[in-house]
Structure formats: C-alpha cells, structure tokens
Backbone and ligand atoms as CSV (ligand in chain L), in Angstrom:
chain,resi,resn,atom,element,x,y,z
A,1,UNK,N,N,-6.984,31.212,-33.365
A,1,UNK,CA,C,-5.540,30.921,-33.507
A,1,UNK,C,C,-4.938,30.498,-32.169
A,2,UNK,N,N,-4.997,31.120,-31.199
A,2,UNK,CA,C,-4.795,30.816,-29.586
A,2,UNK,C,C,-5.263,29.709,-29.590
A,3,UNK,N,N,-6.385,29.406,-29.322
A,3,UNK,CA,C,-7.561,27.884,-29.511
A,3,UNK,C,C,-6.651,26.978,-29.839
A,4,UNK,N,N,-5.899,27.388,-31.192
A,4,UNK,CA,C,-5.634,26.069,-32.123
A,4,UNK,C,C,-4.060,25.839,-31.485
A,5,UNK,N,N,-3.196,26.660,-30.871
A,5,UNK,CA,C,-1.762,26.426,-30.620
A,5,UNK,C,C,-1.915,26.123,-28.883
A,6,UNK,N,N,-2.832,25.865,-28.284
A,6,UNK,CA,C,-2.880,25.274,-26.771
A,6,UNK,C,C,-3.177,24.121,-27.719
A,7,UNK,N,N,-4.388,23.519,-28.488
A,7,UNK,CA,C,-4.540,22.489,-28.591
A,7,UNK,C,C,-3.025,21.569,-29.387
A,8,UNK,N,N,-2.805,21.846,-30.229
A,8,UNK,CA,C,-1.222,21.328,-30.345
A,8,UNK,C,C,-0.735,20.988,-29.591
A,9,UNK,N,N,0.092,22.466,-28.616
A,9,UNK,CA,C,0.347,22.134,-27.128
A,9,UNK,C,C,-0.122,20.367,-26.562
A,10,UNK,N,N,-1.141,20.868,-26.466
A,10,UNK,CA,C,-1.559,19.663,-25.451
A,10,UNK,C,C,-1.640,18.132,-26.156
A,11,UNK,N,N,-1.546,18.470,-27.752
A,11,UNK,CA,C,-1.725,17.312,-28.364
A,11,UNK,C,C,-0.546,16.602,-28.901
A,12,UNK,N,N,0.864,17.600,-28.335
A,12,UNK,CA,C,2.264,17.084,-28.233
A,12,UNK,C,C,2.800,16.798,-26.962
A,13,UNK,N,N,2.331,17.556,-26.286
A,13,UNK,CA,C,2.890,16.587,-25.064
A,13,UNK,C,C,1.853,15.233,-24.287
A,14,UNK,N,N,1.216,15.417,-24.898
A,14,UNK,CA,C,-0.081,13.686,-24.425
A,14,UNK,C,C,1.192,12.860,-25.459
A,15,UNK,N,N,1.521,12.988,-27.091
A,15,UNK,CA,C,2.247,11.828,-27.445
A,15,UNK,C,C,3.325,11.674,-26.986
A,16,UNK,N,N,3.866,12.963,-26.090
A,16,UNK,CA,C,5.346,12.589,-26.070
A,16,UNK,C,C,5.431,11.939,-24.972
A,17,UNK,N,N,3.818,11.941,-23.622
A,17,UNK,CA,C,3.405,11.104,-22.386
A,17,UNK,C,C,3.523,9.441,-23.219
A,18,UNK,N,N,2.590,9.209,-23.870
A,18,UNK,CA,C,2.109,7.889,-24.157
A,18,UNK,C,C,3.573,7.252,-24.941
A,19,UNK,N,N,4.043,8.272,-25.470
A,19,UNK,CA,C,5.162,7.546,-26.049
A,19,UNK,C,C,6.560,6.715,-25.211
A,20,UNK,N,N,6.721,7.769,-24.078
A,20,UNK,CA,C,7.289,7.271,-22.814
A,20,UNK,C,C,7.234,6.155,-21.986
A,21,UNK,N,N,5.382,6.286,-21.799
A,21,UNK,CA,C,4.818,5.612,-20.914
A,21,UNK,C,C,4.819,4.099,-21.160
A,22,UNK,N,N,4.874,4.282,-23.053
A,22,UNK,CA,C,4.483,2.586,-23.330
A,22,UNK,C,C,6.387,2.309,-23.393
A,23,UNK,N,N,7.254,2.899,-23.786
A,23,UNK,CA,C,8.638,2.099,-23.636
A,23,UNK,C,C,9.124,1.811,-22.341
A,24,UNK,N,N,8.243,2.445,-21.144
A,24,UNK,CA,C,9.011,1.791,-19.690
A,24,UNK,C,C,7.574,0.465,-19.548
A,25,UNK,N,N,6.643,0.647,-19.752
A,25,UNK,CA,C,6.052,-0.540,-20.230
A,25,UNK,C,C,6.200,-1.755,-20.505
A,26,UNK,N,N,6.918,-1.619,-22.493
A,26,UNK,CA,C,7.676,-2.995,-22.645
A,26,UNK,C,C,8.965,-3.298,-22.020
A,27,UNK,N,N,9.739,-2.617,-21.760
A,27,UNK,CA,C,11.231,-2.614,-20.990
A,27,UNK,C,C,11.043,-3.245,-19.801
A,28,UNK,N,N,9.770,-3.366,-18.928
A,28,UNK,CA,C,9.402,-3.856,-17.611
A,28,UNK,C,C,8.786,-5.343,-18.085
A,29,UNK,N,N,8.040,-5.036,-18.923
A,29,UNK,CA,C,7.296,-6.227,-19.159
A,29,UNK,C,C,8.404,-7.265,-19.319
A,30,UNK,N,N,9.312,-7.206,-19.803
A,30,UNK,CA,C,10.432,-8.351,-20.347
A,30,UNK,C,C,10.972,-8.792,-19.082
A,31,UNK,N,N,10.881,-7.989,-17.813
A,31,UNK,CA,C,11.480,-8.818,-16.297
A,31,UNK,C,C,10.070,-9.594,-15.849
A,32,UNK,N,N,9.096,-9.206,-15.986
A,32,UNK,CA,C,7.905,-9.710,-15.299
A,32,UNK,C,C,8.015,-11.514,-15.418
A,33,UNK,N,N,7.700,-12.085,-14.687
A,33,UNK,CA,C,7.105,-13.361,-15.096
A,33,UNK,C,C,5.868,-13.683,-15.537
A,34,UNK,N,N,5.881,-14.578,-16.241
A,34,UNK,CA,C,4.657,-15.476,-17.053
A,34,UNK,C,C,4.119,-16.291,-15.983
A,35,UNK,N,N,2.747,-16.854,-15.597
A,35,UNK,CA,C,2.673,-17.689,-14.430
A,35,UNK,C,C,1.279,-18.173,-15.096
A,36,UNK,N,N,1.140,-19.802,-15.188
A,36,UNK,CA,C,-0.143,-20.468,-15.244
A,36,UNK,C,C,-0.618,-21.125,-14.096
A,37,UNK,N,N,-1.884,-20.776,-13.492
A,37,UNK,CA,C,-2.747,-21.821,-12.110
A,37,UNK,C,C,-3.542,-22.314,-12.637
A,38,UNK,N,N,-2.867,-23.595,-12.463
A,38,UNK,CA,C,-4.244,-24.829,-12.316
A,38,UNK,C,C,-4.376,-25.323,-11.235
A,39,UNK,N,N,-5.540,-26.325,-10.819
A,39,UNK,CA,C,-5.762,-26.898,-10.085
A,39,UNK,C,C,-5.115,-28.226,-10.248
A,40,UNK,N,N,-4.140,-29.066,-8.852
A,40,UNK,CA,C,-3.194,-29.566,-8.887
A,40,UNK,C,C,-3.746,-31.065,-9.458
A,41,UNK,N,N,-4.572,-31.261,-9.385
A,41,UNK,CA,C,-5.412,-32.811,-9.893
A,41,UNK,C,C,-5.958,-32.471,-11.112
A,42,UNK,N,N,-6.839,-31.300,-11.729
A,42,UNK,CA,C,-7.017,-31.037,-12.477
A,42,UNK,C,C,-8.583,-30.947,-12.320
A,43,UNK,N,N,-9.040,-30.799,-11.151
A,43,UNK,CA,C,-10.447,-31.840,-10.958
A,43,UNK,C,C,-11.681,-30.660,-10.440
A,44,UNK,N,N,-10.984,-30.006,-9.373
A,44,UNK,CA,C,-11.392,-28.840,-8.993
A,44,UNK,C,C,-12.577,-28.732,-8.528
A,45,UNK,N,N,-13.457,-29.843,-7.886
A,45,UNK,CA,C,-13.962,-30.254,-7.082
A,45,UNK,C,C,-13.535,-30.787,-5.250
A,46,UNK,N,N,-13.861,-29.977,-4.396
A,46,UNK,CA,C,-13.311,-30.759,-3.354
A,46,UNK,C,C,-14.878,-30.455,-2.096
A,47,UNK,N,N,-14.340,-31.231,-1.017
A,47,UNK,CA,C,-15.279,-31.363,0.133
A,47,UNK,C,C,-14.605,-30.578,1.039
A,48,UNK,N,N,-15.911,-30.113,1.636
A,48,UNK,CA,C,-15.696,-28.882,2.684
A,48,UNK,C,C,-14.710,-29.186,3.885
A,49,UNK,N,N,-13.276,-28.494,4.300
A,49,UNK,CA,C,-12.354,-28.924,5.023
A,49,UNK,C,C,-11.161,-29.734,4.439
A,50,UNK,N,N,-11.177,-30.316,3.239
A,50,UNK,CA,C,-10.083,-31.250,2.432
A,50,UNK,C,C,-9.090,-29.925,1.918
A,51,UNK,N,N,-7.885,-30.326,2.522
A,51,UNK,CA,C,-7.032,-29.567,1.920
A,51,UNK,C,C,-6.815,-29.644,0.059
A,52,UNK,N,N,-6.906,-28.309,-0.495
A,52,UNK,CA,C,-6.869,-27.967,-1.671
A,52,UNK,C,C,-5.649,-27.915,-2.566
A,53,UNK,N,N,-5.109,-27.846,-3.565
A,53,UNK,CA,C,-3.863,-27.405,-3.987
A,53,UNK,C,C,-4.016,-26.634,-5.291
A,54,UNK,N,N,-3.448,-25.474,-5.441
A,54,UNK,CA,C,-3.416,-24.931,-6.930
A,54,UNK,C,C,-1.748,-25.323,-7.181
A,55,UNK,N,N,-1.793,-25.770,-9.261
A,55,UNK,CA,C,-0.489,-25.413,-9.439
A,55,UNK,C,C,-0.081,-24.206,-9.586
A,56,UNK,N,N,1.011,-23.754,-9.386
A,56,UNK,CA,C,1.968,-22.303,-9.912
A,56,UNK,C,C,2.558,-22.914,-10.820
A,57,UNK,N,N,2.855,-22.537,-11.816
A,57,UNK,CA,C,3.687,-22.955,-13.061
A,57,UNK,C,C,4.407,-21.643,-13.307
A,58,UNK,N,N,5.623,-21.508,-13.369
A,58,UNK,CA,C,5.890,-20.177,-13.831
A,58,UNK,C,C,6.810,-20.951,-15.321
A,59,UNK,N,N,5.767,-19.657,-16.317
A,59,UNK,CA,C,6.202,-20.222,-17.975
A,59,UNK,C,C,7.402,-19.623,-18.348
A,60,UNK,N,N,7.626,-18.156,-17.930
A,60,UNK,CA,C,8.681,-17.053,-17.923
A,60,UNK,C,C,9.274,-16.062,-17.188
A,61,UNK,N,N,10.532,-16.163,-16.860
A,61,UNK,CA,C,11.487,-15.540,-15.691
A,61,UNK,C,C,10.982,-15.818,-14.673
A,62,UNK,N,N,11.584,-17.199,-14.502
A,62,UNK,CA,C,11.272,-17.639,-12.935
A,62,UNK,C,C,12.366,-16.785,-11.782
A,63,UNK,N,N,13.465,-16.990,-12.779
A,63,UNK,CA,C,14.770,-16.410,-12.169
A,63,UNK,C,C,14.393,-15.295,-11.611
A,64,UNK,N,N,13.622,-14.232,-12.261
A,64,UNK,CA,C,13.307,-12.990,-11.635
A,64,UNK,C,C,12.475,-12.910,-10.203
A,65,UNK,N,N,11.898,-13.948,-9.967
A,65,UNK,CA,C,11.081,-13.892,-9.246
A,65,UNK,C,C,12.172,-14.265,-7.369
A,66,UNK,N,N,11.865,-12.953,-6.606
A,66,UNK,CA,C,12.428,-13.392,-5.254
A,66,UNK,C,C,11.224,-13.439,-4.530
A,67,UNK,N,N,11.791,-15.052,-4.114
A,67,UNK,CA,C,10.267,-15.552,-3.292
A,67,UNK,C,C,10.199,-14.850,-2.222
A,68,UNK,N,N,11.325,-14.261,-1.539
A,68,UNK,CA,C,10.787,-13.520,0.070
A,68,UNK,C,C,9.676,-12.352,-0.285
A,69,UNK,N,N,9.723,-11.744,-1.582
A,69,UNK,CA,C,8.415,-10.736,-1.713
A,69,UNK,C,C,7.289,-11.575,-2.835
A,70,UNK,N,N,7.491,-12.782,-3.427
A,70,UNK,CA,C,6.704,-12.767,-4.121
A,70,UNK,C,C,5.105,-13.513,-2.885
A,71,UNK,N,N,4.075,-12.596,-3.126
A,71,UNK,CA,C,3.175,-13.141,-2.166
A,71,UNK,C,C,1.972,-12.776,-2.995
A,72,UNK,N,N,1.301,-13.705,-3.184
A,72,UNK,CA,C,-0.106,-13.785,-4.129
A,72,UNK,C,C,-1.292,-13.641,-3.114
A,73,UNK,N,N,-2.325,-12.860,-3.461
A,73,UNK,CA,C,-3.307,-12.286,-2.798
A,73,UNK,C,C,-4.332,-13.456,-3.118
A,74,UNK,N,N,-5.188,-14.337,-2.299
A,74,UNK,CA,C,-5.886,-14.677,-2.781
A,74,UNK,C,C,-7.267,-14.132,-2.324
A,75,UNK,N,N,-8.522,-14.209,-3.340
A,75,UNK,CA,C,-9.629,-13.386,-3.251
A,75,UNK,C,C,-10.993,-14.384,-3.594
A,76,UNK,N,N,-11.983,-14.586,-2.422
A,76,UNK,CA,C,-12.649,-15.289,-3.089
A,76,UNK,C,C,-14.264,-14.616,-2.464
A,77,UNK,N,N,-15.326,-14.282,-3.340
A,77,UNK,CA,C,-16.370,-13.692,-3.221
A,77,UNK,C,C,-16.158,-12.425,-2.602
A,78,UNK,N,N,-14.932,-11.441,-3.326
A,78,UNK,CA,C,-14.816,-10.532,-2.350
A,78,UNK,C,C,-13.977,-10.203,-1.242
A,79,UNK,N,N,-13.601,-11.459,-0.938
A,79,UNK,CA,C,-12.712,-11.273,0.440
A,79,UNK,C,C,-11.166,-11.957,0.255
A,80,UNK,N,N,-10.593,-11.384,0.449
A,80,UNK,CA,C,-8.959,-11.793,0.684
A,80,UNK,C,C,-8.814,-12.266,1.821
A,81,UNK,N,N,-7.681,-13.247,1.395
A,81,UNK,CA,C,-6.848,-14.067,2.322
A,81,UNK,C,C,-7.827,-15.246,2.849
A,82,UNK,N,N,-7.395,-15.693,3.695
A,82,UNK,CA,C,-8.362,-16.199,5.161
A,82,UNK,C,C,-9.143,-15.696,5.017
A,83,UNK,N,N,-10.739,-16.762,4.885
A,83,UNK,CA,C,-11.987,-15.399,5.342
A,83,UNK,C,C,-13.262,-16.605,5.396
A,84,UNK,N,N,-14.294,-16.391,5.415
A,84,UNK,CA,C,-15.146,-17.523,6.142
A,84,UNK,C,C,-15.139,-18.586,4.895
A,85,UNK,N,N,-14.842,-17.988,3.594
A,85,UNK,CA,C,-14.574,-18.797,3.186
A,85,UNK,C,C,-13.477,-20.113,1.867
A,86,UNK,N,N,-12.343,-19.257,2.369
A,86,UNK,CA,C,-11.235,-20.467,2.699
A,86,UNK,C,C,-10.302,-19.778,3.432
A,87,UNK,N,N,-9.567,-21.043,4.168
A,87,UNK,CA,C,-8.950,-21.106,5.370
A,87,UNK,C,C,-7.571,-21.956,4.618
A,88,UNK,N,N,-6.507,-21.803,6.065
A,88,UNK,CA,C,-5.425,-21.885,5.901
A,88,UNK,C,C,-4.474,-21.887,4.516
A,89,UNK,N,N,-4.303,-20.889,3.967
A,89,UNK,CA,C,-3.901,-20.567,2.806
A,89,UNK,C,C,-2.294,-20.407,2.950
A,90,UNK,N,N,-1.447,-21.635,2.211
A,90,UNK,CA,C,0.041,-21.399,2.483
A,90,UNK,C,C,0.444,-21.936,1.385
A,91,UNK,N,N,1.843,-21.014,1.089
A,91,UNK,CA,C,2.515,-21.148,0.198
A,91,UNK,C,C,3.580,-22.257,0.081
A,92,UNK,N,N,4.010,-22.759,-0.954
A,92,UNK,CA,C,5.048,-23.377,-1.288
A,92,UNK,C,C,5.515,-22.921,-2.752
A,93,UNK,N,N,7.036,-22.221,-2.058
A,93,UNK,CA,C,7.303,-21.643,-3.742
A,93,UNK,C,C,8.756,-22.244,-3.821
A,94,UNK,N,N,8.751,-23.246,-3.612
A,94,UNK,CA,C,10.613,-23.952,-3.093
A,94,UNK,C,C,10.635,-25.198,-4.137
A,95,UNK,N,N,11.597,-25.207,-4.336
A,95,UNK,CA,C,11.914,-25.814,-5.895
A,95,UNK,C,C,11.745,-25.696,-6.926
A,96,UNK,N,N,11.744,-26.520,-8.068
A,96,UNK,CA,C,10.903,-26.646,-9.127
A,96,UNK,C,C,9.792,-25.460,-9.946
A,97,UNK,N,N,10.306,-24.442,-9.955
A,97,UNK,CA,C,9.034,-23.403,-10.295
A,97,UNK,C,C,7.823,-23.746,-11.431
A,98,UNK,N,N,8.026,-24.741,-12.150
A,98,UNK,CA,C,7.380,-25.600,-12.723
A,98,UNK,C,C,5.874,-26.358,-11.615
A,99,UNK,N,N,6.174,-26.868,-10.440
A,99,UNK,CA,C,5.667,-27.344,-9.285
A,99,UNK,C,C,5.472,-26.519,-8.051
A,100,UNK,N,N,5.435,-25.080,-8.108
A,100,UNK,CA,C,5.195,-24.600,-6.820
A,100,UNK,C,C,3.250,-24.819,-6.421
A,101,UNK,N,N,3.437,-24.664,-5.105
A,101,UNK,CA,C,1.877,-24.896,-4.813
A,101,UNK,C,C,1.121,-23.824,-3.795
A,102,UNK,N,N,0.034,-23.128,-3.952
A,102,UNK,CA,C,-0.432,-22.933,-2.746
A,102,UNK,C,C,-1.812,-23.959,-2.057
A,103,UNK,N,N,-1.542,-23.728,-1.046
A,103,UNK,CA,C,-2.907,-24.987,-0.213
A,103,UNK,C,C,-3.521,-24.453,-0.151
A,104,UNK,N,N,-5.258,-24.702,0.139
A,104,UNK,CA,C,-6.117,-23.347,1.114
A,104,UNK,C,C,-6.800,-24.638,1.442
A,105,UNK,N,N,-7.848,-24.359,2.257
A,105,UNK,CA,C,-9.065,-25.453,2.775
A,105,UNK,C,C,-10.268,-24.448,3.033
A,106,UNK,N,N,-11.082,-25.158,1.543
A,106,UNK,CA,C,-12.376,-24.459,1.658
A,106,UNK,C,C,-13.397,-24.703,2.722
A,107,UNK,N,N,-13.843,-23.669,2.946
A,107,UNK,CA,C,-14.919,-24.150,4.309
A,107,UNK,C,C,-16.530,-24.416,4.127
A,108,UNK,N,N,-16.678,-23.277,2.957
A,108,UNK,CA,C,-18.533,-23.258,2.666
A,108,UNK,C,C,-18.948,-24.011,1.708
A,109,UNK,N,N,-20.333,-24.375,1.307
A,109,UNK,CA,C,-20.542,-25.278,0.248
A,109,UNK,C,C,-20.888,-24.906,-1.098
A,110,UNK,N,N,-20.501,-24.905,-2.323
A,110,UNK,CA,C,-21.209,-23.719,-3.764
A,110,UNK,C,C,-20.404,-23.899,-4.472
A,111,UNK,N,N,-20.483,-23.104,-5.238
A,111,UNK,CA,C,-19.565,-22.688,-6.434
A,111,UNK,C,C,-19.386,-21.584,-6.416
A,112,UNK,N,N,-17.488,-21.211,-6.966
A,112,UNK,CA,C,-16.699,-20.050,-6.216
A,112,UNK,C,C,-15.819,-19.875,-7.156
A,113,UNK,N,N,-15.376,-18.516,-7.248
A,113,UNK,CA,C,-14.169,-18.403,-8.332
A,113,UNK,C,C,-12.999,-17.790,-7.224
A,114,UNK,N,N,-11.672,-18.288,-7.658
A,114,UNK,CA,C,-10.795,-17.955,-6.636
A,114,UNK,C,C,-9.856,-16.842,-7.829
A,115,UNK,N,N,-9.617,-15.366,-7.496
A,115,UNK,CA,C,-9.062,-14.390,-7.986
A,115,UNK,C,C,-7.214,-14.807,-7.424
A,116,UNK,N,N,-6.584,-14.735,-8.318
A,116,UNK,CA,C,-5.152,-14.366,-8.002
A,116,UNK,C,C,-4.384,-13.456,-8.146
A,117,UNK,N,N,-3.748,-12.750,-7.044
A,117,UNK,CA,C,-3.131,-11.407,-7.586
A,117,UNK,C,C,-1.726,-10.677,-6.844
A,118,UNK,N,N,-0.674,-10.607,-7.808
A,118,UNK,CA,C,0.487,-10.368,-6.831
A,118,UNK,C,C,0.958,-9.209,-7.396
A,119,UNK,N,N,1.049,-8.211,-6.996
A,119,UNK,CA,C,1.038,-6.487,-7.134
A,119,UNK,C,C,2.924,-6.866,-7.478
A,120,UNK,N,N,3.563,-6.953,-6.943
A,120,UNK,CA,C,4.890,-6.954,-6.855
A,120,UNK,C,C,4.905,-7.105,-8.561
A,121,UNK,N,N,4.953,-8.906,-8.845
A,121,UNK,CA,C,5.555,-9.044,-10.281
A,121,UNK,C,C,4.417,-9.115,-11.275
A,122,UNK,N,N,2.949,-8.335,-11.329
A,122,UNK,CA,C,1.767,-7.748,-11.936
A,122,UNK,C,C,1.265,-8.929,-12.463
A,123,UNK,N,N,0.624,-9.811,-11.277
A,123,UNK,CA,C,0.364,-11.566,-11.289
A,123,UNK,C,C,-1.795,-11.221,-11.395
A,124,UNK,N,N,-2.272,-11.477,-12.391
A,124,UNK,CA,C,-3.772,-11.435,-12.252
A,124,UNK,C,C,-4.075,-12.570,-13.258
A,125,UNK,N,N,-4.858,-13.306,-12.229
A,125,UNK,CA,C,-5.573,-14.613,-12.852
A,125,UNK,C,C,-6.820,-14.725,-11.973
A,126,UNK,N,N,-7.582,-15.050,-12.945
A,126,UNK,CA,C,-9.138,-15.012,-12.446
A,126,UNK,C,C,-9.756,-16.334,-13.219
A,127,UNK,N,N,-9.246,-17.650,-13.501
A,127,UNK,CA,C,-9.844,-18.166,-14.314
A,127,UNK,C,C,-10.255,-19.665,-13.545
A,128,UNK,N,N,-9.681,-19.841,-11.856
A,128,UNK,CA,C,-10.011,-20.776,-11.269
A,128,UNK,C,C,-11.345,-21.093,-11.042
A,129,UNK,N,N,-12.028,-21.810,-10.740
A,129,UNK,CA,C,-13.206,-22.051,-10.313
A,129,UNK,C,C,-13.705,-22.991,-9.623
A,130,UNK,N,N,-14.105,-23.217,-8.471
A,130,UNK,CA,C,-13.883,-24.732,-7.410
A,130,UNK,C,C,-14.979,-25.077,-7.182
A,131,UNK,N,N,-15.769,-26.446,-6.877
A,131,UNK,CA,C,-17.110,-26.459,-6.698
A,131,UNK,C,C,-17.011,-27.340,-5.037
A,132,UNK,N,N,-17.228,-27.012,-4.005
A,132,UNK,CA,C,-17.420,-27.096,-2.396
A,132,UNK,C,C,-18.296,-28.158,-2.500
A,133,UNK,N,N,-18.015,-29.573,-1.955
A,133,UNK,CA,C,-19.003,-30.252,-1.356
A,133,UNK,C,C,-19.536,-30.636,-0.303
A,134,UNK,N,N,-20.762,-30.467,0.556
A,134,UNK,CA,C,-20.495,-30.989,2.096
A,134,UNK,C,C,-19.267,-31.932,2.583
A,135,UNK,N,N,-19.022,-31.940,3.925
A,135,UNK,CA,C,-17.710,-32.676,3.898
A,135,UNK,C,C,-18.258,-33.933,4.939
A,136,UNK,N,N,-17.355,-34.733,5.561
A,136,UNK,CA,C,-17.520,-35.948,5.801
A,136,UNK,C,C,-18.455,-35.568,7.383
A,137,UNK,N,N,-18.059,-34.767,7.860
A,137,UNK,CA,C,-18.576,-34.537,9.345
A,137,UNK,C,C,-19.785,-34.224,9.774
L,1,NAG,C1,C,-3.949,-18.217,6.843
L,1,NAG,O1,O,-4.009,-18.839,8.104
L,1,NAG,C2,C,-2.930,-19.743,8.398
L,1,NAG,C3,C,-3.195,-20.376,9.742
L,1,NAG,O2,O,-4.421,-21.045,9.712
L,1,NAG,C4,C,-1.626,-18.981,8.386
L,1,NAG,O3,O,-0.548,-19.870,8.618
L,1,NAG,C5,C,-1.446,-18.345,7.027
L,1,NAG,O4,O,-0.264,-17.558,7.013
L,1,NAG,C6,C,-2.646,-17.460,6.678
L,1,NAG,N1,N,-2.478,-17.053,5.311
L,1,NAG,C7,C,-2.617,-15.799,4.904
L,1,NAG,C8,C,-2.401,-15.549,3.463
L,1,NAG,O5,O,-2.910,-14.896,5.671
C-alpha cells in the first residue's frame, strides 16, 4: 500500500512536470524563428581559398530576431569557428532577412558537412555539405 501511494506520488507530479514543461515549450516556440541555409549559388562546390557564401533565409519571425546577439556557431569536422579548416567566417545579417549571408573560405581539400547552430534563437541545421577543390596556387 505505501509502494503503491509514493508511486502515484511520483506519477503525479512527473505529469504535472511534463505538462508545464511542454506549455512554456509551445509559448516559446511561437517567438523563435524559422531559418533555411542554402548555399548562395546553389552549387556547393568551391576551390580551396575562394570565398564561400551560405544563404540565411529567415521563413518566420524575422522581427524577433536582434542581430547584435543573433550569432551562429559554425562547426565543421568537429571544430568551431575559424579552424584549419575554414577561415574567415563573417556575417552579414543587414537587410533583407530573406538575403542575409555568412562568408567563410575553405582551406582543405574533401568533402565536409558544415553544422549550424545559434543557442540564443534554438538555430540547428546540419544539412550543408561542400565539396573543396585544390585551388589555383
Ligand atoms: C574569423 O576570422 C576573421 C578574420 O580572419 C574574423 O574577422 C572573424 O570575426 C572570425 N570569425 C569568427 C566567427 O570567429
């Protein structure tokens, strides 16, 4: 009988957790933005050192979005940001949120998936994929 009234216990307050947990959930979810990256040519092939471009498309609540914190992590084999391999990674989030861009310039030669991720407005895209060709030099 004890046994059975802890388990209750515990099996009313877990729903009355999850029940909480998921209405600040959707209530948040409705400020978040929607955001699609493509690659700005569509081509997603480039040579080692050629500056790169992804699109930002934002599909929903652009308005929400304040660019002084919005800052996207980029991740590639593991490593964030700058790292041996891509370089100069800068933003453009000014105008048009339809057209924002970030640059990077890949350095090594292969095939690579570039991770996107912005903790602030809960930004995860993993679906890029770039193929490095020796470059002219
Ligand atoms: C990457 O390096 C460039 C300079 O080469 C710098 O301007 C930029 O802020 C760096 N980007 C990140 C995300 O650290």
């Amino acid at each position: 009988m004890e046994i059975l009234t802890c388990f209750l216990i515990s099996l009313s307050s877990f729903s009355f957790f999850s029940l909480s947990s998921s209405e600040f959930t959707t209530s948040d979810r409705t400020k978040l933005p929607l955001i699609a990256f493509s690659w700005w040519d569509d081509k997603g092939t480039f040579m080692a050192g050629e500056t790169t471009t992804i699109r930002v498309k934002v599909l929903e609540n652009a308005d929400k979005i304040d660019r002084k914190v919005f800052k996207p992590i980029l991740t590639v084999n593991g490593k964030e940001g700058n790292s041996s391999y891509i370089s100069t990674i800068l933003f453009d989030f000014d105008g048009d949120p339809n057209d924002w861009k970030i640059f990077f310039t890949p350095i090594r030669v292969g095939l690579f998936n570039v991770l996107i991720n912005e903790d602030h407005y809960k930004v995860f895209d993993s679906s890029l994929h770039f193929q490095v060709e020796p470059g002219l030099t």
